[in-house]
C-alpha positions in Angstrom: 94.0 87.7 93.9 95.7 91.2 93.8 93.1 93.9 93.7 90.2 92.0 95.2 89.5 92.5 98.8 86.6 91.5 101.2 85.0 95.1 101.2 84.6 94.8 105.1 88.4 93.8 105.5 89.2 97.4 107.0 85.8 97.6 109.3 86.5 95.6 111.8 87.6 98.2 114.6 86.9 102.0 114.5 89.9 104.0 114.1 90.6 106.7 116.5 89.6 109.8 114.5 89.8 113.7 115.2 91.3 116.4 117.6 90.1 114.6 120.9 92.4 112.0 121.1 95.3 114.7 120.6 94.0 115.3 124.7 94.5 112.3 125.8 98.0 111.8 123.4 96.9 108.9 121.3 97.6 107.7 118.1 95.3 109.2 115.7 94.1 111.0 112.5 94.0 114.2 112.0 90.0 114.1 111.0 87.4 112.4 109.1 89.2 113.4 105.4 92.9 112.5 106.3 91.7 109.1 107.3 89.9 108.5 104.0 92.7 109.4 102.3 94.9 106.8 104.1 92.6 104.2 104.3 92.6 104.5 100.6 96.0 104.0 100.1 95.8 100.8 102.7 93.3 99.5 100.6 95.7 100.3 97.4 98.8 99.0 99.2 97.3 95.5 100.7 95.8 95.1 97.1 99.3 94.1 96.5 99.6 91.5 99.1 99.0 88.0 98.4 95.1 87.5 99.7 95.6 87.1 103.8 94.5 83.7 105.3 93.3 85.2 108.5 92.7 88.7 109.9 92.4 89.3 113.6 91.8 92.8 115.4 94.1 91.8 119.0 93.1 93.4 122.4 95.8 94.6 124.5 96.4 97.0 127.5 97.4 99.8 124.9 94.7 98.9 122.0 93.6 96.7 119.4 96.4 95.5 117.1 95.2 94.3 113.5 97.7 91.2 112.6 97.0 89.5 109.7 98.4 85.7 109.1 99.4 84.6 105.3 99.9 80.8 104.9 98.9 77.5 106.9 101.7 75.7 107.6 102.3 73.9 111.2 105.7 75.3 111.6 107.4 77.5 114.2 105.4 80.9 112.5 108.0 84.0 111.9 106.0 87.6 113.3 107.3 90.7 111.1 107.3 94.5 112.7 107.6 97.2 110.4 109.4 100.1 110.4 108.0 103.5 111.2 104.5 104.6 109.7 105.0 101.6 106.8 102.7 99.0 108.5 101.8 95.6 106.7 102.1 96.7 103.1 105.6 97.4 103.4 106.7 93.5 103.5 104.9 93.0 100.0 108.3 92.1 98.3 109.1 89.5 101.0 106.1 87.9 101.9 105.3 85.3 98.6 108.8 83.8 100.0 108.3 83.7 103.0 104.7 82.0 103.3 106.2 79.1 101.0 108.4 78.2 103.8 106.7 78.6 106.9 103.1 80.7 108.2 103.6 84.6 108.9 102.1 87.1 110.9 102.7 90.8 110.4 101.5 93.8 112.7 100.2 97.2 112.0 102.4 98.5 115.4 100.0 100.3 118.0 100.6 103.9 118.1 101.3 104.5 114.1 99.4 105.2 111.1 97.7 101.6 110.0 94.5 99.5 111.5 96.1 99.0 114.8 94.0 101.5 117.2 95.7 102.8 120.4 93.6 103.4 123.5 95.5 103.7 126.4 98.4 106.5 126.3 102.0 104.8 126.6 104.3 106.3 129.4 107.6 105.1 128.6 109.2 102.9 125.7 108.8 100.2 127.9 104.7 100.0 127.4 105.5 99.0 123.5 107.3 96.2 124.6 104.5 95.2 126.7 102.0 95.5 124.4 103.6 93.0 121.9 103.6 90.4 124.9 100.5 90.7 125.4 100.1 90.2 121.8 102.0 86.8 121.6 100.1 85.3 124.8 97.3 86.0 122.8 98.3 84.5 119.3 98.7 81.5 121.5 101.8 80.1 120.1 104.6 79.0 122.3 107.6 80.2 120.6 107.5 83.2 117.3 110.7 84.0 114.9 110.3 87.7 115.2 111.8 89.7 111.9 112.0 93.3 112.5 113.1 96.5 109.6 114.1 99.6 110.8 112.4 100.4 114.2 110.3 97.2 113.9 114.2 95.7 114.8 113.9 98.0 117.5 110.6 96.8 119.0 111.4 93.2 118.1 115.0 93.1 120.2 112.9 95.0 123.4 110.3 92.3 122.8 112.8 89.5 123.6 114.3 91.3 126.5 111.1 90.9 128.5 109.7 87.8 127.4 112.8 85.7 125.7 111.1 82.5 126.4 108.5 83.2 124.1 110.7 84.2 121.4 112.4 81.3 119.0 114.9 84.0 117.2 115.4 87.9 116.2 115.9 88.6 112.4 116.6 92.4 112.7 116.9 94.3 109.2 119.2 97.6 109.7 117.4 98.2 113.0 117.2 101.8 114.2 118.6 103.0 117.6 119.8 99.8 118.6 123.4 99.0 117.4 124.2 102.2 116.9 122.4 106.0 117.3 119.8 107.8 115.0 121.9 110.4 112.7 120.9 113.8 112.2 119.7 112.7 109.2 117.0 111.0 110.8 115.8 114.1 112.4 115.6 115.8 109.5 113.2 113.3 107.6 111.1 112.8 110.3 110.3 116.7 110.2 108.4 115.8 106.9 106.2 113.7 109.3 105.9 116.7 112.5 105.7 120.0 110.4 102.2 121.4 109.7 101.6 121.8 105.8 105.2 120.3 105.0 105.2 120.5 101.3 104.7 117.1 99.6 107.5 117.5 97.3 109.6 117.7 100.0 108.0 114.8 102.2 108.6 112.3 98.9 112.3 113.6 98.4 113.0 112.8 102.1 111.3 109.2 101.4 113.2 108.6 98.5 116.5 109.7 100.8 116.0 107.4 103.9 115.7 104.6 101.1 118.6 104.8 99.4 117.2 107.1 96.0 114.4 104.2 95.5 111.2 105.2 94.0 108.9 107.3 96.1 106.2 108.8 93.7 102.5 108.3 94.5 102.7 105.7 91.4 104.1 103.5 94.4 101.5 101.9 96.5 103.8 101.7 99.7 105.9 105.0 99.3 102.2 106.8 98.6 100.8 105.1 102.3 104.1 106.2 104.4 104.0 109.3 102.7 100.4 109.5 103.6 100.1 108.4 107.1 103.3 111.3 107.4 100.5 113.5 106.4 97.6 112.0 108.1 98.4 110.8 111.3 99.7 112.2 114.6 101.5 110.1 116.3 102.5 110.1 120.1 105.6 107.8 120.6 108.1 107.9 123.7 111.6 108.2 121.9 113.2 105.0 121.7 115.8 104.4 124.1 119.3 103.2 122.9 120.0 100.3 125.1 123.1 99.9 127.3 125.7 97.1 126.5 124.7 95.2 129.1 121.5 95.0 127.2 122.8 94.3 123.7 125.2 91.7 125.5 122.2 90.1 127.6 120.0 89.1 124.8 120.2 85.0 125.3 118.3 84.6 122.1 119.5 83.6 118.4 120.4 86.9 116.7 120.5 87.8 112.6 121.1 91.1 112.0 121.7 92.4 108.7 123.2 96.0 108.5 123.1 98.2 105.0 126.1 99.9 104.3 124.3 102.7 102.8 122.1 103.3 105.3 121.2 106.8 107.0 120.1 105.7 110.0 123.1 105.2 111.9 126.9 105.0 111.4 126.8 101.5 109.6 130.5 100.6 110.6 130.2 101.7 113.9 126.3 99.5 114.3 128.1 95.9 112.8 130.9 96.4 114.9 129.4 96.6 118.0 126.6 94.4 117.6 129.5 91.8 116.8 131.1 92.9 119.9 128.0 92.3 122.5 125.9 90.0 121.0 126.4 86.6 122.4 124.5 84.3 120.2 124.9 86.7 117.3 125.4 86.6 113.3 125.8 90.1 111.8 126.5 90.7 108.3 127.4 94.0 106.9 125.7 94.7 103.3 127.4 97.1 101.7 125.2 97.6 98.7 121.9 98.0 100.6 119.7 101.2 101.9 117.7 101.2 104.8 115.4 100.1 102.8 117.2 96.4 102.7 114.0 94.6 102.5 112.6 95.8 99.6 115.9 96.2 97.8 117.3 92.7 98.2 114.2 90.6 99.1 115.0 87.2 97.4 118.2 87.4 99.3 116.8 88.9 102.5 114.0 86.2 102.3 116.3 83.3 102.0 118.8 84.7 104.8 116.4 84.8 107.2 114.3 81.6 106.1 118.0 79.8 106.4 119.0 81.3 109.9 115.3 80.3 111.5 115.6 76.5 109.7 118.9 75.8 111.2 117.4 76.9 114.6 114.4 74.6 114.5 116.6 71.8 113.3 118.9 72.2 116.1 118.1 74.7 118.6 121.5 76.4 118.1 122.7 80.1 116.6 124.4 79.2 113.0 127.6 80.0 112.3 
């Protein structure tokens, strides 16, 4: 029920925690105070969630990732990433639909502000793709739908370069830095997360901007935990590298991707058009009404897009039309 929790749901692996793990460039909180203020707006933000089914703290080469499954169906599970310091709360609009249809799995990603705790530095963009192998092995199914937003689409589509096999289908929501490159705008609102003392007003405003003027006050559970782990957290991510058209053209995977036509993040045009150019087993649809913020925006729609496009792949094994 929403607002109950086990009260030893967020216990199960000690965060990394304090100037020390600045040395040795790991993920981590600033100090003892900026993670109790975060963890509080977890606990507020997964509140929201519909009551997890299972909660599993993952060892990897790179850390412990906390993945959480909602629903206990048999079928082919989908695997959501998140975009950039959201984590798991940010799929609270999408994830009642989805679980009706089929088990999920979502990911606090290892090296940003959530439960997931990095211990092993990454040297190249690379090592996040091999963490979330490792992570699949170890959820022990054979094949995952993987549904990415933002630079989760980023991670998922590196994901299926190195272990396709594995990987059933990509549903990538306006992915960043893949179809086409970050904007200057980009820069700019990630300052809000680098900056010492950057002023809160400013950090919500910038929120509010990469999400196309949606509601970013710390009345909103998921807007108040980005805005916080911006605050909280020091993050040490390799920058993620744009990939060649060979790349984009040599994904031999199903592909969804759903572009918004308001989005910041990159030239939306220019991203549709050449992911319709490369992609070989590719459906790309250009929304022009939606934000970056696409999931949260549209999620009835989003929901039964992607729940469509995955169906027609178990039924047949083929890319639909």
């Amino acid at each position: 029920m929403k607002g109950e929790r086990s009260p030893n749901m967020n216990d199960l692996v000690e965060p990394n925690v304090g100037a020390a793990f600045r040395r040795r460039r790991l993920g981590h909180f600033r100090d003892a105070s900026a993670f109790a203020r975060y963890r509080n707006a977890y606990d507020l933000a997964m509140a929201e969630l519909p009551e997890p089914d299972q909660i599993q703290d993952v060892a990897t080469h790179f850390g412990t990732v906390r993945v959480y499954r909602f629903g206990t169906g048999d079928g082919v599970p989908l695997l959501l990433l998140p975009g950039r310091t959201a984590s798991t709360p940010m799929w609270e609009p999408n994830l009642a639909g989805l679980t009706a249809h089929r088990p999920v799995y979502t990911v606090d990603l290892l090296g940003e502000p959530g439960r997931s705790v990095q211990t092993r530095a990454f040297a190249s963009a690379a090592d996040q793709a091999h963490w979330l192998a490792e992570l699949l092995t170890r959820l022990g199914h054979d094949r995952v739908h993987l549904v990415g937003a933002s630079i989760g689409g980023w991670s998922a589509f590196h994901l299926a370069l190195n272990v396709p096999e594995k990987i059933a289908s990509l549903s990538l929501l306006d992915p960043a830095g893949l179809f086409g490159r970050i904007t200057w705008k980009v820069v700019v609102v990630s300052l809000g997360s680098v900056v010492p003392f950057f002023p809160e007003s400013w950090r919500r405003r910038l929120l509010s901007w990469i999400s196309g003027g949606a509601d970013a006050s710390d009345d909103e559970p998921v807007a108040n935990l980005i805005a916080a782990g911006m605050r909280d957290f020091t993050a040490f991510l390799p920058p993620p590298t744009y990939p060649t058209d060979g790349q984009v053209a040599g994904v031999d995977v199903p592909v969804l991707a759903l572009i918004a036509g308001r989005s910041i993040i990159h030239d939306p045009q220019k991203a549709a058009r050449r992911a319709r150019r490369l992609l070989a087993r590719g459906v790309v649809e250009l929304w022009p009404d939606a934000s970056h913020a696409i999931n949260g925006e549209f999620p009835e729609r989003v929901n039964a897009r992607v729940l469509a496009f995955v169906d027609e792949i178990d039924r047949t094994g083929q890319r639909p039309s």
